[in-house]
Backbone of each chain as ProteinMPNN parsed JSONL, in Angstrom:
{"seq_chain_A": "XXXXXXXXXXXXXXXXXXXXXXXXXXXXXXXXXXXXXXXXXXXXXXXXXXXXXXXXXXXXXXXXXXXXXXXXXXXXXXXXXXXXXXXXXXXXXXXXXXXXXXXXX", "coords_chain_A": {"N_chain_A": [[13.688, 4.198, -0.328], [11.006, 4.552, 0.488], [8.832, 6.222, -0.298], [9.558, 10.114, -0.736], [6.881, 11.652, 0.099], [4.986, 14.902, -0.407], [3.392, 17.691, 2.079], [0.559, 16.411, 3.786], [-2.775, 17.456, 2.306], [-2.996, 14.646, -0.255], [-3.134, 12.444, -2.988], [-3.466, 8.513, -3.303], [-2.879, 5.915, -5.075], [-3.2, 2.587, -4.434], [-2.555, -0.567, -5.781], [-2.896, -3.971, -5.518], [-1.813, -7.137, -6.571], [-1.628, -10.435, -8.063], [0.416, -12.357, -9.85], [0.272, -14.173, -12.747], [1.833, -16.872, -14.027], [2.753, -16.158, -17.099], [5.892, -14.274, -17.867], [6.141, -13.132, -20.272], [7.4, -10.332, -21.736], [6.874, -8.666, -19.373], [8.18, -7.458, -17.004], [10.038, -5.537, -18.506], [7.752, -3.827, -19.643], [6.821, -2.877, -17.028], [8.887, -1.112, -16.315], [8.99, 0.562, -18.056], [6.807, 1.361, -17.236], [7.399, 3.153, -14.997], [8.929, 5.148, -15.424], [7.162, 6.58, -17.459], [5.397, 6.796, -15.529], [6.644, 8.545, -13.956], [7.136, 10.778, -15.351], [4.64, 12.142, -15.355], [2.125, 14.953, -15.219], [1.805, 15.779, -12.208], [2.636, 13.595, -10.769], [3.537, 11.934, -7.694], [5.447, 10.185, -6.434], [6.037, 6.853, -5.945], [6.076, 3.091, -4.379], [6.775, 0.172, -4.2], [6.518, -3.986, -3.994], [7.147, -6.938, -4.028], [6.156, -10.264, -3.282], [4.976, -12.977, -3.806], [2.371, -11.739, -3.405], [1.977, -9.148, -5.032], [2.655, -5.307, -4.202], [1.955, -2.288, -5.092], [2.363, 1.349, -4.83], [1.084, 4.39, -5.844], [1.643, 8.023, -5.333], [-0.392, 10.421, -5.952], [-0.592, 14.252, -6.872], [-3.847, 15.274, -7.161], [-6.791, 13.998, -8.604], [-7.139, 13.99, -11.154], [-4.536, 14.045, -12.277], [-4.502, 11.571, -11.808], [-6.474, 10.427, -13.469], [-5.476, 11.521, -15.737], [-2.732, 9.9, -15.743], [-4.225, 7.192, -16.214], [-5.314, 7.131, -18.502], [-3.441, 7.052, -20.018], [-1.769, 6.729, -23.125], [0.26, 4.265, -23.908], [0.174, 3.261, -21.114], [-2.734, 2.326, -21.147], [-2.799, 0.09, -22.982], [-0.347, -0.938, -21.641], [-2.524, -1.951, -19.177], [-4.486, -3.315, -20.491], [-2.716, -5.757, -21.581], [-2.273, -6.602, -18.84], [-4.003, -7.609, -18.244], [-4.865, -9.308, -19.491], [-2.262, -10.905, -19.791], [-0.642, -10.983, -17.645], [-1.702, -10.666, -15.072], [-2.898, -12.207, -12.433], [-5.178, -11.673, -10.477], [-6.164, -8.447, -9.751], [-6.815, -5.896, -7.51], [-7.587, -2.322, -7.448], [-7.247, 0.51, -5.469], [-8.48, 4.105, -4.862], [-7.586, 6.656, -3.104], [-7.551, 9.193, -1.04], [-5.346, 10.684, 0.878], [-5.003, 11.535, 4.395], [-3.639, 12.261, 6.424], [-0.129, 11.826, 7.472], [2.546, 10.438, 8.928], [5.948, 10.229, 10.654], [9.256, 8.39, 10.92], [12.443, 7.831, 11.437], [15.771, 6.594, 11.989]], "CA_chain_A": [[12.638, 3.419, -1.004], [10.072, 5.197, 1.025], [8.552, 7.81, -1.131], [9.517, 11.286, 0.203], [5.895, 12.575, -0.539], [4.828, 16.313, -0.006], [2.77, 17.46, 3.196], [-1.125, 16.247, 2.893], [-3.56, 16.072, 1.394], [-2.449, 14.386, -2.021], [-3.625, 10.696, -3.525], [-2.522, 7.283, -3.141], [-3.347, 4.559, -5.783], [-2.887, 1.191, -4.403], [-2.991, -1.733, -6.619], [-2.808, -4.914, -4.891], [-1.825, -7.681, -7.595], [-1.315, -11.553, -8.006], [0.833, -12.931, -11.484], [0.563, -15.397, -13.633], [2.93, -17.359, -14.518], [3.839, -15.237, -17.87], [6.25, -13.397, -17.799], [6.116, -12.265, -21.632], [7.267, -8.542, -21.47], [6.345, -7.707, -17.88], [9.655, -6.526, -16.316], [10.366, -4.451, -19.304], [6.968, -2.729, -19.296], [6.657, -2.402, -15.622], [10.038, -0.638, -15.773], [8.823, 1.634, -18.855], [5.767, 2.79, -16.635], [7.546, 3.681, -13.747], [9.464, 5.938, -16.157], [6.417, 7.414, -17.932], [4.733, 7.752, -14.416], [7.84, 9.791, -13.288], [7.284, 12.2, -16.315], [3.693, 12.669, -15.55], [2.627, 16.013, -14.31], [1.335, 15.714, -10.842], [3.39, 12.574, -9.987], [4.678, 12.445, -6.177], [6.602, 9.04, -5.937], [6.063, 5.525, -5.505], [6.339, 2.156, -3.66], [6.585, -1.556, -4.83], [7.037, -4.37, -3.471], [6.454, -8.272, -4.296], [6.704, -11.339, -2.312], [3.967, -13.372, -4.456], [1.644, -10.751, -3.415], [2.445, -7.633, -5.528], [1.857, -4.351, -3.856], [2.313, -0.612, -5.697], [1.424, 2.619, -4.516], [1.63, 5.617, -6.671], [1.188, 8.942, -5.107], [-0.843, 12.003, -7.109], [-1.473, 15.334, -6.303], [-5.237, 15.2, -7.442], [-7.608, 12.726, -8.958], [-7.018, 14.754, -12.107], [-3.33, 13.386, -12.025], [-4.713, 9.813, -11.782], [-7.148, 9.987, -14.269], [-4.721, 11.318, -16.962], [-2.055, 9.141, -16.095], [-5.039, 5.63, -15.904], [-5.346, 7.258, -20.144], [-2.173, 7.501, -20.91], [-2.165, 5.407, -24.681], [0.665, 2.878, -23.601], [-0.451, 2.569, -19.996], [-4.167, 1.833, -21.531], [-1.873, -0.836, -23.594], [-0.288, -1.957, -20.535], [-3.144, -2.334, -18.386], [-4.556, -4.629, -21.766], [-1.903, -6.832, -21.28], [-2.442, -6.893, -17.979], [-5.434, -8.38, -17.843], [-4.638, -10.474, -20.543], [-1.12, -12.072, -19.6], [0.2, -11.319, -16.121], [-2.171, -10.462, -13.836], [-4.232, -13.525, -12.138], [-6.139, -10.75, -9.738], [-5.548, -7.278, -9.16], [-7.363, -4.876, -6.922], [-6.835, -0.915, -7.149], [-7.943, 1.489, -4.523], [-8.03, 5.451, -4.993], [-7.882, 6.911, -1.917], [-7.456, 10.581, -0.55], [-4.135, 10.743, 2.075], [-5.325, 13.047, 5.184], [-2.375, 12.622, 7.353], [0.777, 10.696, 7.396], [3.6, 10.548, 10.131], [7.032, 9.165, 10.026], [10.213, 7.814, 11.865], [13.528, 7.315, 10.742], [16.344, 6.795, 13.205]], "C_chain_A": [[11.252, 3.796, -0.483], [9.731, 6.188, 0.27], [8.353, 9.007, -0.437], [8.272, 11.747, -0.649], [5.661, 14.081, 0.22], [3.795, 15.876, 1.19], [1.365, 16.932, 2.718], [-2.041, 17.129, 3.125], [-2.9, 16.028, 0.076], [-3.283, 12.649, -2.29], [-2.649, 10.086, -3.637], [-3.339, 6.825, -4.207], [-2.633, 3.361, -5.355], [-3.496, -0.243, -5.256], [-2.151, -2.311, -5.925], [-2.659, -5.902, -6.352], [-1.478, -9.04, -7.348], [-1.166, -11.981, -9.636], [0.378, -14.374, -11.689], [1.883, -15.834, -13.969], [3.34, -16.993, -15.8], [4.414, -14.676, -17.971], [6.424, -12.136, -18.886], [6.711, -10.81, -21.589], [6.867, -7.953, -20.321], [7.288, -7.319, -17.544], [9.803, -5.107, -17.144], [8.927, -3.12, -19.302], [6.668, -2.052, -17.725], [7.649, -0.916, -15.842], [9.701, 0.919, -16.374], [7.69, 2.026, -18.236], [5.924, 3.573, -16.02], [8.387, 4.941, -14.325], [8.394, 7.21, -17.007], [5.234, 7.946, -16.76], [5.305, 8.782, -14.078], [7.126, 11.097, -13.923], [5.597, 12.566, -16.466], [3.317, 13.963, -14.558], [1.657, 15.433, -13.113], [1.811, 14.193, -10.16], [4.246, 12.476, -8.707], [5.725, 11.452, -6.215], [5.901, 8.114, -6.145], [6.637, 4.538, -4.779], [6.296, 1.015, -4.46], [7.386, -2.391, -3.652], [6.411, -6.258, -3.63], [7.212, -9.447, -3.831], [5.385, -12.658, -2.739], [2.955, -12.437, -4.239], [2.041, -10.011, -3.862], [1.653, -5.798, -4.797], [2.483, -3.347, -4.38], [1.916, 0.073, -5.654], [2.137, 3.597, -5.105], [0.855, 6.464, -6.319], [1.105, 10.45, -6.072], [-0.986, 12.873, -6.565], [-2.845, 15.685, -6.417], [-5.644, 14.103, -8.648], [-7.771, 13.22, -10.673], [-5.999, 14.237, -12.839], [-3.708, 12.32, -12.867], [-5.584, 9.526, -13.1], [-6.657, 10.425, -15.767], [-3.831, 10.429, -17.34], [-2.751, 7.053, -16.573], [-5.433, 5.785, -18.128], [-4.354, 7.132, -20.883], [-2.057, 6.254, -21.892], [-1.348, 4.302, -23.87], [0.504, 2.55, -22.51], [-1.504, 2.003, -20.551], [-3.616, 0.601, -22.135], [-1.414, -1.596, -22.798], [-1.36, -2.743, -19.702], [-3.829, -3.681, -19.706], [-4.184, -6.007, -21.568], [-1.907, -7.272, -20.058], [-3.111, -7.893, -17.329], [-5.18, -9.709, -18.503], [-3.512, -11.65, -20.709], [-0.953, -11.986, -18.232], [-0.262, -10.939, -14.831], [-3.37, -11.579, -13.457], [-5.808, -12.629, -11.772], [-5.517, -9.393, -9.395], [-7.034, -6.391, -8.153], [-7.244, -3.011, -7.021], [-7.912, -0.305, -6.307], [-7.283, 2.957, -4.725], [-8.487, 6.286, -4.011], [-6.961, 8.702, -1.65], [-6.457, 10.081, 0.65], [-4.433, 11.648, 2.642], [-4.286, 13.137, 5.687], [-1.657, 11.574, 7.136], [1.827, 11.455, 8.677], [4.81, 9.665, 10.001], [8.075, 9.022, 10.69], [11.31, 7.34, 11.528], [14.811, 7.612, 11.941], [17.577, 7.84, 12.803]], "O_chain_A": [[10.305, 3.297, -1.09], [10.511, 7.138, 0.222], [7.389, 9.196, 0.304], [8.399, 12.145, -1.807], [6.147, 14.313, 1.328], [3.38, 14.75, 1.466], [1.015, 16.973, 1.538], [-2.107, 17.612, 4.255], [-2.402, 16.959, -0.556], [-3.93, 12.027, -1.448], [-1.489, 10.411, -3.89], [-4.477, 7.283, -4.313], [-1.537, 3.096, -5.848], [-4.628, -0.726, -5.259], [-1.056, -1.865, -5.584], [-3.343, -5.511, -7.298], [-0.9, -9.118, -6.264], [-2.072, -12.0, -10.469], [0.211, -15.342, -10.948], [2.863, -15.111, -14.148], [4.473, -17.433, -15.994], [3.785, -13.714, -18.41], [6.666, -10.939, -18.732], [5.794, -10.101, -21.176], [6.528, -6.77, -20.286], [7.307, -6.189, -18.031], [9.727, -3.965, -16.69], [9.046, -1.921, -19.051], [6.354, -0.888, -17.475], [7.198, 0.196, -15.568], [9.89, 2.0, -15.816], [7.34, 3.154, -18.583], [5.249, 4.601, -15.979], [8.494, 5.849, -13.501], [8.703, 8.393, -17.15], [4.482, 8.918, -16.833], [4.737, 9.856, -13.884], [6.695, 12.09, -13.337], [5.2, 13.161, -17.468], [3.864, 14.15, -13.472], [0.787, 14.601, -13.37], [1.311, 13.783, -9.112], [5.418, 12.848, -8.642], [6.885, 11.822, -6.036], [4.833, 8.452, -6.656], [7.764, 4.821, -4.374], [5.648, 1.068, -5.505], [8.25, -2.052, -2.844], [5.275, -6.593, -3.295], [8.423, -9.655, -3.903], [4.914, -13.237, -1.76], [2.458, -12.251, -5.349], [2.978, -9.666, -3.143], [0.514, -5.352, -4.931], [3.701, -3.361, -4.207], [0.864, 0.121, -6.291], [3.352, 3.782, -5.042], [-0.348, 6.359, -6.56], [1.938, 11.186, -6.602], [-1.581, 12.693, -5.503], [-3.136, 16.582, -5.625], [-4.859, 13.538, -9.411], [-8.643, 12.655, -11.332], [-6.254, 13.909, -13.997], [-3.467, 12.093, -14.053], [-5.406, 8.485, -13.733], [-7.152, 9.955, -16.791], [-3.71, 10.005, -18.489], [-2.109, 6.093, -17.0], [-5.704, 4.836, -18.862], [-4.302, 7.099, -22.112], [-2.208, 5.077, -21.564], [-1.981, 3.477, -23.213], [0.623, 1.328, -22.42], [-1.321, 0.785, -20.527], [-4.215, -0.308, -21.561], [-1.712, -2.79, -22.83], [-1.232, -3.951, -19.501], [-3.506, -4.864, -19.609], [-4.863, -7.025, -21.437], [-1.539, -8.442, -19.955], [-2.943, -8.656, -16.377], [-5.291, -10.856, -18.07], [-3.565, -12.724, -21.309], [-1.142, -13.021, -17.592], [0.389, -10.862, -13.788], [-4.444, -11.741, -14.036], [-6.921, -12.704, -12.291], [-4.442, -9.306, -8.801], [-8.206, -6.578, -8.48], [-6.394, -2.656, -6.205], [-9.123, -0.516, -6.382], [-6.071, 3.166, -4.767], [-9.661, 6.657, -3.99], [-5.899, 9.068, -2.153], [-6.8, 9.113, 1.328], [-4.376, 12.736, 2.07], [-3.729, 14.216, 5.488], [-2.125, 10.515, 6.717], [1.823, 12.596, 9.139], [4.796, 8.591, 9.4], [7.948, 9.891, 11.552], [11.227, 6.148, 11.231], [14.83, 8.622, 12.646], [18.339, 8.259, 13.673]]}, "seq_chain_B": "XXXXXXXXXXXXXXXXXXXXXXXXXXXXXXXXXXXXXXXXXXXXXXXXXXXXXXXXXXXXXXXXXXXXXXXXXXXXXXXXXXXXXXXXXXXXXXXXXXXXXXXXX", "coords_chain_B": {"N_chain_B": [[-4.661, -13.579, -0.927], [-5.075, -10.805, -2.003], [-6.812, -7.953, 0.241], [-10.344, -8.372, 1.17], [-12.553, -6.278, 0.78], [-15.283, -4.609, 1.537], [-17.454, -2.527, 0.067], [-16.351, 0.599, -1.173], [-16.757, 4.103, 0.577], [-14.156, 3.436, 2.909], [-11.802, 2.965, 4.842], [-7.733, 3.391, 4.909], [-4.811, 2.122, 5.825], [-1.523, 3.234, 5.497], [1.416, 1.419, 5.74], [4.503, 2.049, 5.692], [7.916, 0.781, 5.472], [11.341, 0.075, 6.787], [13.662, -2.494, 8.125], [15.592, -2.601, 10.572], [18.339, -4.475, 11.383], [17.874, -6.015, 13.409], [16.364, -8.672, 14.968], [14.928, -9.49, 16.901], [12.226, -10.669, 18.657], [10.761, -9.897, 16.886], [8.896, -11.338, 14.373], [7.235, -12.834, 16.096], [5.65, -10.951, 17.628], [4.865, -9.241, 15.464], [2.721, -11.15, 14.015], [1.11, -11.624, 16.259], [-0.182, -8.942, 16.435], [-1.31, -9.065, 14.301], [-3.427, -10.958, 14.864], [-4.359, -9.043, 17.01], [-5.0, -6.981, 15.896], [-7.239, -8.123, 13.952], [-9.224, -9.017, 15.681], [-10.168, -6.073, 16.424], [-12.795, -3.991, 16.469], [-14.39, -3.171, 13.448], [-12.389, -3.465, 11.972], [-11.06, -4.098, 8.784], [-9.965, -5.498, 7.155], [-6.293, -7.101, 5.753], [-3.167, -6.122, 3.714], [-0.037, -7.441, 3.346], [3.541, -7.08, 2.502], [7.102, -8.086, 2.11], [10.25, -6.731, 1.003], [12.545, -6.378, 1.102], [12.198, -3.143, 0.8], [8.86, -2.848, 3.259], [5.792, -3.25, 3.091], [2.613, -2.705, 4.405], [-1.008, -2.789, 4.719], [-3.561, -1.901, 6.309], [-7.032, -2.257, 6.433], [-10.204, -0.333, 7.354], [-13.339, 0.145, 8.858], [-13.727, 2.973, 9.518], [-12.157, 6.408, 10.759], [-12.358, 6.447, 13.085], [-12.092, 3.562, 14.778], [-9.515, 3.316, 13.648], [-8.302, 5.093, 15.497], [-8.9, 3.732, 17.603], [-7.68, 1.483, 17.619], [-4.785, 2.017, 17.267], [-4.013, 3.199, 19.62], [-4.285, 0.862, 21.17], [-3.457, -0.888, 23.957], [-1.403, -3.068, 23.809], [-0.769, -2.74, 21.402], [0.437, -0.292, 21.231], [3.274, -0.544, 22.435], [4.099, -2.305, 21.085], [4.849, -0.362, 19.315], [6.436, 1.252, 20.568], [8.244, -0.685, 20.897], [9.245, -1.434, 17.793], [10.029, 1.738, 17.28], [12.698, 1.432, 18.698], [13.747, -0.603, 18.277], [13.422, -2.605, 15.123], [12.244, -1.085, 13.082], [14.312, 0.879, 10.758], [13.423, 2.821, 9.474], [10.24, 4.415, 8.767], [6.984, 5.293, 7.263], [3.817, 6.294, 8.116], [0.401, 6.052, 7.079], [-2.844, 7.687, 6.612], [-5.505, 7.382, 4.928], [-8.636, 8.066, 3.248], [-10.01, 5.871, 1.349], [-11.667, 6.04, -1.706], [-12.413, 5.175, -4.415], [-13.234, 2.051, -5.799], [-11.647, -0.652, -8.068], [-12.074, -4.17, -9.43], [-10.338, -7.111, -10.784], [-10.053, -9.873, -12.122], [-9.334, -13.51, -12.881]], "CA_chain_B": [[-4.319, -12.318, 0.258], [-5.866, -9.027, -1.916], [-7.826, -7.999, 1.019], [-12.122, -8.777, 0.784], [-12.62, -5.196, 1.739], [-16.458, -3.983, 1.345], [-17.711, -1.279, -0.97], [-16.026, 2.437, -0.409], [-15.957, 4.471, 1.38], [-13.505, 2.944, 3.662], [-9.914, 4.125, 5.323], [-6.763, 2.088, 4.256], [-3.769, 2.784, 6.457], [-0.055, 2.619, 4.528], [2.427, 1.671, 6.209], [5.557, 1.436, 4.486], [8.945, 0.442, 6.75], [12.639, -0.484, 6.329], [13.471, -2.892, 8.886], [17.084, -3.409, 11.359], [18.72, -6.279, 11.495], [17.268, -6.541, 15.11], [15.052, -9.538, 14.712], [14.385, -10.053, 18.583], [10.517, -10.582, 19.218], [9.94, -8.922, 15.798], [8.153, -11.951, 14.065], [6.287, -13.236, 16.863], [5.442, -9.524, 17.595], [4.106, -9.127, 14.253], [1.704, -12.108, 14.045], [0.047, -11.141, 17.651], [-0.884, -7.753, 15.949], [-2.541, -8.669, 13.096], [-4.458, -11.727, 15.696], [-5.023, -8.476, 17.715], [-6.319, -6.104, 14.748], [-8.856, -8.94, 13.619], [-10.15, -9.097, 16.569], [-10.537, -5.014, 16.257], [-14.262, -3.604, 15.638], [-14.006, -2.08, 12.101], [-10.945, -3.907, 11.087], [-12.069, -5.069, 7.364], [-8.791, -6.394, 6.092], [-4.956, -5.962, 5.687], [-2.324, -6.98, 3.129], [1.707, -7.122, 3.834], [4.45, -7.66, 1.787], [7.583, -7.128, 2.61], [11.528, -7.471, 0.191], [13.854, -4.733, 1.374], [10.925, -2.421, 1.685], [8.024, -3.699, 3.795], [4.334, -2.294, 2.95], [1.654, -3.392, 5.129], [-2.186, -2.087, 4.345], [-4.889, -2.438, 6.913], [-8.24, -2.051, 5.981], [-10.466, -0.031, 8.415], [-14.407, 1.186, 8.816], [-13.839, 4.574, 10.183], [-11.127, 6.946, 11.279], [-12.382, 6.089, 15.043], [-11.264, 2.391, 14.569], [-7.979, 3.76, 14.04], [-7.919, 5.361, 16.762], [-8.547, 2.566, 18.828], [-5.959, 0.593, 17.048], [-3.312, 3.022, 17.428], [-4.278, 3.385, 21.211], [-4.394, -0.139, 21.898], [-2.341, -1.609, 25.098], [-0.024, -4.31, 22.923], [-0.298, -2.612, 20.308], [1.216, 0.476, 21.763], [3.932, -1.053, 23.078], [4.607, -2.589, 19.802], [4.959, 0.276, 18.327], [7.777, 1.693, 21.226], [9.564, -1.285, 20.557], [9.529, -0.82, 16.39], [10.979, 2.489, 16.962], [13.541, 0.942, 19.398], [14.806, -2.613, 18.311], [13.397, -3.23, 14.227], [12.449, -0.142, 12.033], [14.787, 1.791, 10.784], [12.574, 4.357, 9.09], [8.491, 4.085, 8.483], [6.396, 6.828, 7.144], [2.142, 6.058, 7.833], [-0.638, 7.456, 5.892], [-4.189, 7.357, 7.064], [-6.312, 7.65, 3.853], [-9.948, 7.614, 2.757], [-10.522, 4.708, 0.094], [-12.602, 6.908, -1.88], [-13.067, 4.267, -4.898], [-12.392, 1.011, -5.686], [-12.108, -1.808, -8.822], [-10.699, -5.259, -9.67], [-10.238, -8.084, -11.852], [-9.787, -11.616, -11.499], [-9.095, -14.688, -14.384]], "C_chain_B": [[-4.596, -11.214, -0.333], [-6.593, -9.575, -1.013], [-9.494, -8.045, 0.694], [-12.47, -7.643, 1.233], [-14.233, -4.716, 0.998], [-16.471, -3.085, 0.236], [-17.196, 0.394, -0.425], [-17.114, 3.221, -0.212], [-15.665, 3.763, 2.722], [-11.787, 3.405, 3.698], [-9.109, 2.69, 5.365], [-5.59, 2.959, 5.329], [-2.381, 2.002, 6.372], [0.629, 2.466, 5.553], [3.703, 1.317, 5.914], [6.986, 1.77, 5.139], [10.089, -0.052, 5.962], [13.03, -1.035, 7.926], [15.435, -2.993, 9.418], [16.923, -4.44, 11.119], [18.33, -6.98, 12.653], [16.246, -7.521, 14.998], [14.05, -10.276, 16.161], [13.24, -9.855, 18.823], [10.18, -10.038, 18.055], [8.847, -10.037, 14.964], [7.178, -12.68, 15.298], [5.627, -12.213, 16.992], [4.132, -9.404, 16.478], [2.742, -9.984, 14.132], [0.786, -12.015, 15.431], [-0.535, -10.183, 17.02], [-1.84, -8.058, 15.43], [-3.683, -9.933, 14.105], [-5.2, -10.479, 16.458], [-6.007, -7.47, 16.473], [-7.486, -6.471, 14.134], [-9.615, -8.682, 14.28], [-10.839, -7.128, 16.96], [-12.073, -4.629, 15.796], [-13.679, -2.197, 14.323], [-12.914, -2.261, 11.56], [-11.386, -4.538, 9.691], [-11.038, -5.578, 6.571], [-7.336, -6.079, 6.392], [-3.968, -7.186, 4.26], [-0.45, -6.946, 3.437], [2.412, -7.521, 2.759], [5.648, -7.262, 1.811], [8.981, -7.923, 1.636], [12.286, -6.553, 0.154], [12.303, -4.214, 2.201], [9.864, -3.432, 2.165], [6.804, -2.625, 3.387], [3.249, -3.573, 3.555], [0.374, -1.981, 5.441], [-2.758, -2.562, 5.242], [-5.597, -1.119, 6.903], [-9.51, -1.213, 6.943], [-12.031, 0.85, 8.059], [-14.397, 2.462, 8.901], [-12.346, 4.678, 10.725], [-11.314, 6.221, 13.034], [-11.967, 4.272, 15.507], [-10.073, 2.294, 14.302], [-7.547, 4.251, 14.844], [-7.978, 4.491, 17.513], [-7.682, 1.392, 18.946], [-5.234, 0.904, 17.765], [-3.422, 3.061, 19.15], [-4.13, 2.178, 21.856], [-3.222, -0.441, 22.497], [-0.951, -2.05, 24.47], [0.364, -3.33, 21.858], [0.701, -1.239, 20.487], [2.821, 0.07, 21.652], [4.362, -2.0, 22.083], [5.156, -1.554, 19.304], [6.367, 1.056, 18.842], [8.752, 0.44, 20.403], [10.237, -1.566, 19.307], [10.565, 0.147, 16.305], [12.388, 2.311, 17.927], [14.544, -0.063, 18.644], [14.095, -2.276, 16.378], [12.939, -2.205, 13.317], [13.804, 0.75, 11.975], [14.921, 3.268, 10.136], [10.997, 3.706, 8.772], [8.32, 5.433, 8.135], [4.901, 5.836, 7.175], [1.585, 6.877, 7.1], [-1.955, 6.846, 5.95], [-5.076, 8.104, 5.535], [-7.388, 6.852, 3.648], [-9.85, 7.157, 1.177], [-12.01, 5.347, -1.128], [-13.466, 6.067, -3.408], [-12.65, 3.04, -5.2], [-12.367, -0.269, -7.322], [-11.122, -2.865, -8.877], [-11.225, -6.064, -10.523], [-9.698, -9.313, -11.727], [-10.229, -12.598, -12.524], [-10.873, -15.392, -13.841]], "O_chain_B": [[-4.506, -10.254, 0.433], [-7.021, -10.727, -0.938], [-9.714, -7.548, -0.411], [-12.84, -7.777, 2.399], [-14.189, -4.481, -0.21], [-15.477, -2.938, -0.476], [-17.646, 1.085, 0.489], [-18.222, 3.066, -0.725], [-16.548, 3.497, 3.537], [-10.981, 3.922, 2.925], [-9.447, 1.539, 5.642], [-5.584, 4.175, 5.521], [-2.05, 0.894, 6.794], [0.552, 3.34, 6.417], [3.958, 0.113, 5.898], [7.248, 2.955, 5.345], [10.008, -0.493, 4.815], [12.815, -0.291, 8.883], [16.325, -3.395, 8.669], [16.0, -5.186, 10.791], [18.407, -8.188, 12.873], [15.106, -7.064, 14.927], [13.11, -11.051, 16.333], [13.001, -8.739, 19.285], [9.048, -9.559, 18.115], [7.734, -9.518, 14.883], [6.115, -13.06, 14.807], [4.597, -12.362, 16.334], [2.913, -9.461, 16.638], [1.683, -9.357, 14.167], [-0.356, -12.472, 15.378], [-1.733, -10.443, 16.906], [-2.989, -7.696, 15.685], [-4.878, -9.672, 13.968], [-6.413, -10.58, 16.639], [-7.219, -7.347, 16.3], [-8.442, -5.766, 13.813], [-10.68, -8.172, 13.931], [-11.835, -6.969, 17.665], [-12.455, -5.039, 14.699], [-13.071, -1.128, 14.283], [-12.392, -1.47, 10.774], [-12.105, -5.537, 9.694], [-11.21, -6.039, 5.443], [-7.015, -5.108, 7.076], [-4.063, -8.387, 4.005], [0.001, -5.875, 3.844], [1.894, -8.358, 2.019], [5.752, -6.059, 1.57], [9.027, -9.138, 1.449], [12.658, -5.959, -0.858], [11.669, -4.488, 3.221], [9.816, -4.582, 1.728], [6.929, -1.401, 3.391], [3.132, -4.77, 3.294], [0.506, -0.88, 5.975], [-2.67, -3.789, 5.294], [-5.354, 0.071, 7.099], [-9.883, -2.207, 7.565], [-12.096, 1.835, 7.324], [-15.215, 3.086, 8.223], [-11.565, 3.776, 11.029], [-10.514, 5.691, 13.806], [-11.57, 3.998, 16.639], [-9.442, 1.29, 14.632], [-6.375, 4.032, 15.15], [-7.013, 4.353, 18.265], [-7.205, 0.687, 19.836], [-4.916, 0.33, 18.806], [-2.346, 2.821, 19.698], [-3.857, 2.213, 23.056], [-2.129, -0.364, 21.935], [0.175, -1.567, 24.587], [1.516, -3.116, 21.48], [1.738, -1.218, 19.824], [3.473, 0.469, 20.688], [5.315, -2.635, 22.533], [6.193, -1.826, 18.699], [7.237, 1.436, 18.059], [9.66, 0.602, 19.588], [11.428, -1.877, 19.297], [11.626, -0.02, 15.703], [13.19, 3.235, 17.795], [15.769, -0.138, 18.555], [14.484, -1.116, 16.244], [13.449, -2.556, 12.253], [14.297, 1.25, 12.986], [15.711, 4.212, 10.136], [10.818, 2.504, 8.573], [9.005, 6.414, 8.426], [4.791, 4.841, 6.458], [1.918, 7.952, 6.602], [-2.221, 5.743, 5.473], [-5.117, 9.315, 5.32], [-7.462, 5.626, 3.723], [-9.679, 7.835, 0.163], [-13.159, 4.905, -1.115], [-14.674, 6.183, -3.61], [-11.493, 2.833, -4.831], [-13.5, -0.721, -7.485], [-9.925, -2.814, -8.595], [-12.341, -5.913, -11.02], [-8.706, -9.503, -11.024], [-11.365, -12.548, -12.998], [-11.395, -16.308, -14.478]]}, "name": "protein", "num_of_chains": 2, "seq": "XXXXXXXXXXXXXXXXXXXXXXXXXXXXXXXXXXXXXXXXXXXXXXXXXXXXXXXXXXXXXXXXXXXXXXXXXXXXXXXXXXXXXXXXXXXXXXXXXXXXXXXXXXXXXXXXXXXXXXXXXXXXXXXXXXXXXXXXXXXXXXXXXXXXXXXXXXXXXXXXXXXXXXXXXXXXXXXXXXXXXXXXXXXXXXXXXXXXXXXXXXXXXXXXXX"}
């Protein structure tokens, strides 16, 4: 569940998030992004993880990546809805990865 | 709990963990840190969340405030006993926050 990402440098997008109480269609689209993120080109992996705080980091190989997949028609659609049913507050941060290090027993 | 983190540029540091079943000193542990990282110069936030995987973000002025993190006494000595007694894999990732937006009802 750790995303094996490549060596660095590459991009992180962290979006930080807090729901609403709709659930309308959120599971199902979540599920269909993480599917049309997969199939985007320069996609490394991802993270999730929600405990009333929602946190998701999706790693790019360049800001090139990020800014095709932040167009993509039904993401632009999702994020819509986003705003509009199931997100109270979100945050995103696009951040450059210089180094990472790691530990697994 | 999104973190109140200033205007970028600012360094975000991932850390994203799978935890043993070892729970000895690990929540008390935990809650000293983040009392000690507040009290850090250049600490500007952090968020956690943790449900299987654990992801925990802190927020940070400068690379050299990570270094003095990472160097610190306790926190050291936290970090032996992580890879000892309660991770049982982590990968970090020191990255520049390069931009930032959000949204809120």
């Amino acid at each position: 569940m750790i995303a094996n990402t490549p060596a660095p440098p590459y991009y992180a997008v962290i979006f930080s998030n807090m729901r609403t109480e709709i659930n309308d269609g959120y599971e199902e689209t979540a599920l269909e992004m993480v599917r049309l993120a997969e199939a985007q080109v320069g996609y490394l992996g991802h993270e999730s993880v929600r405990d009333g705080l929602g946190i998701t980091i999706s790693y790019w190989a360049s800001l090139d990546a990020i800014r095709n997949w932040k167009q993509q028609t039904d993401h632009l659609f999702a994020q819509r809805m986003g705003r509009e049913k199931w997100y109270s507050a979100y945050k995103t941060r696009i951040c450059l990865v210089e180094r990472d290090y790691e530990f697994s027993i």
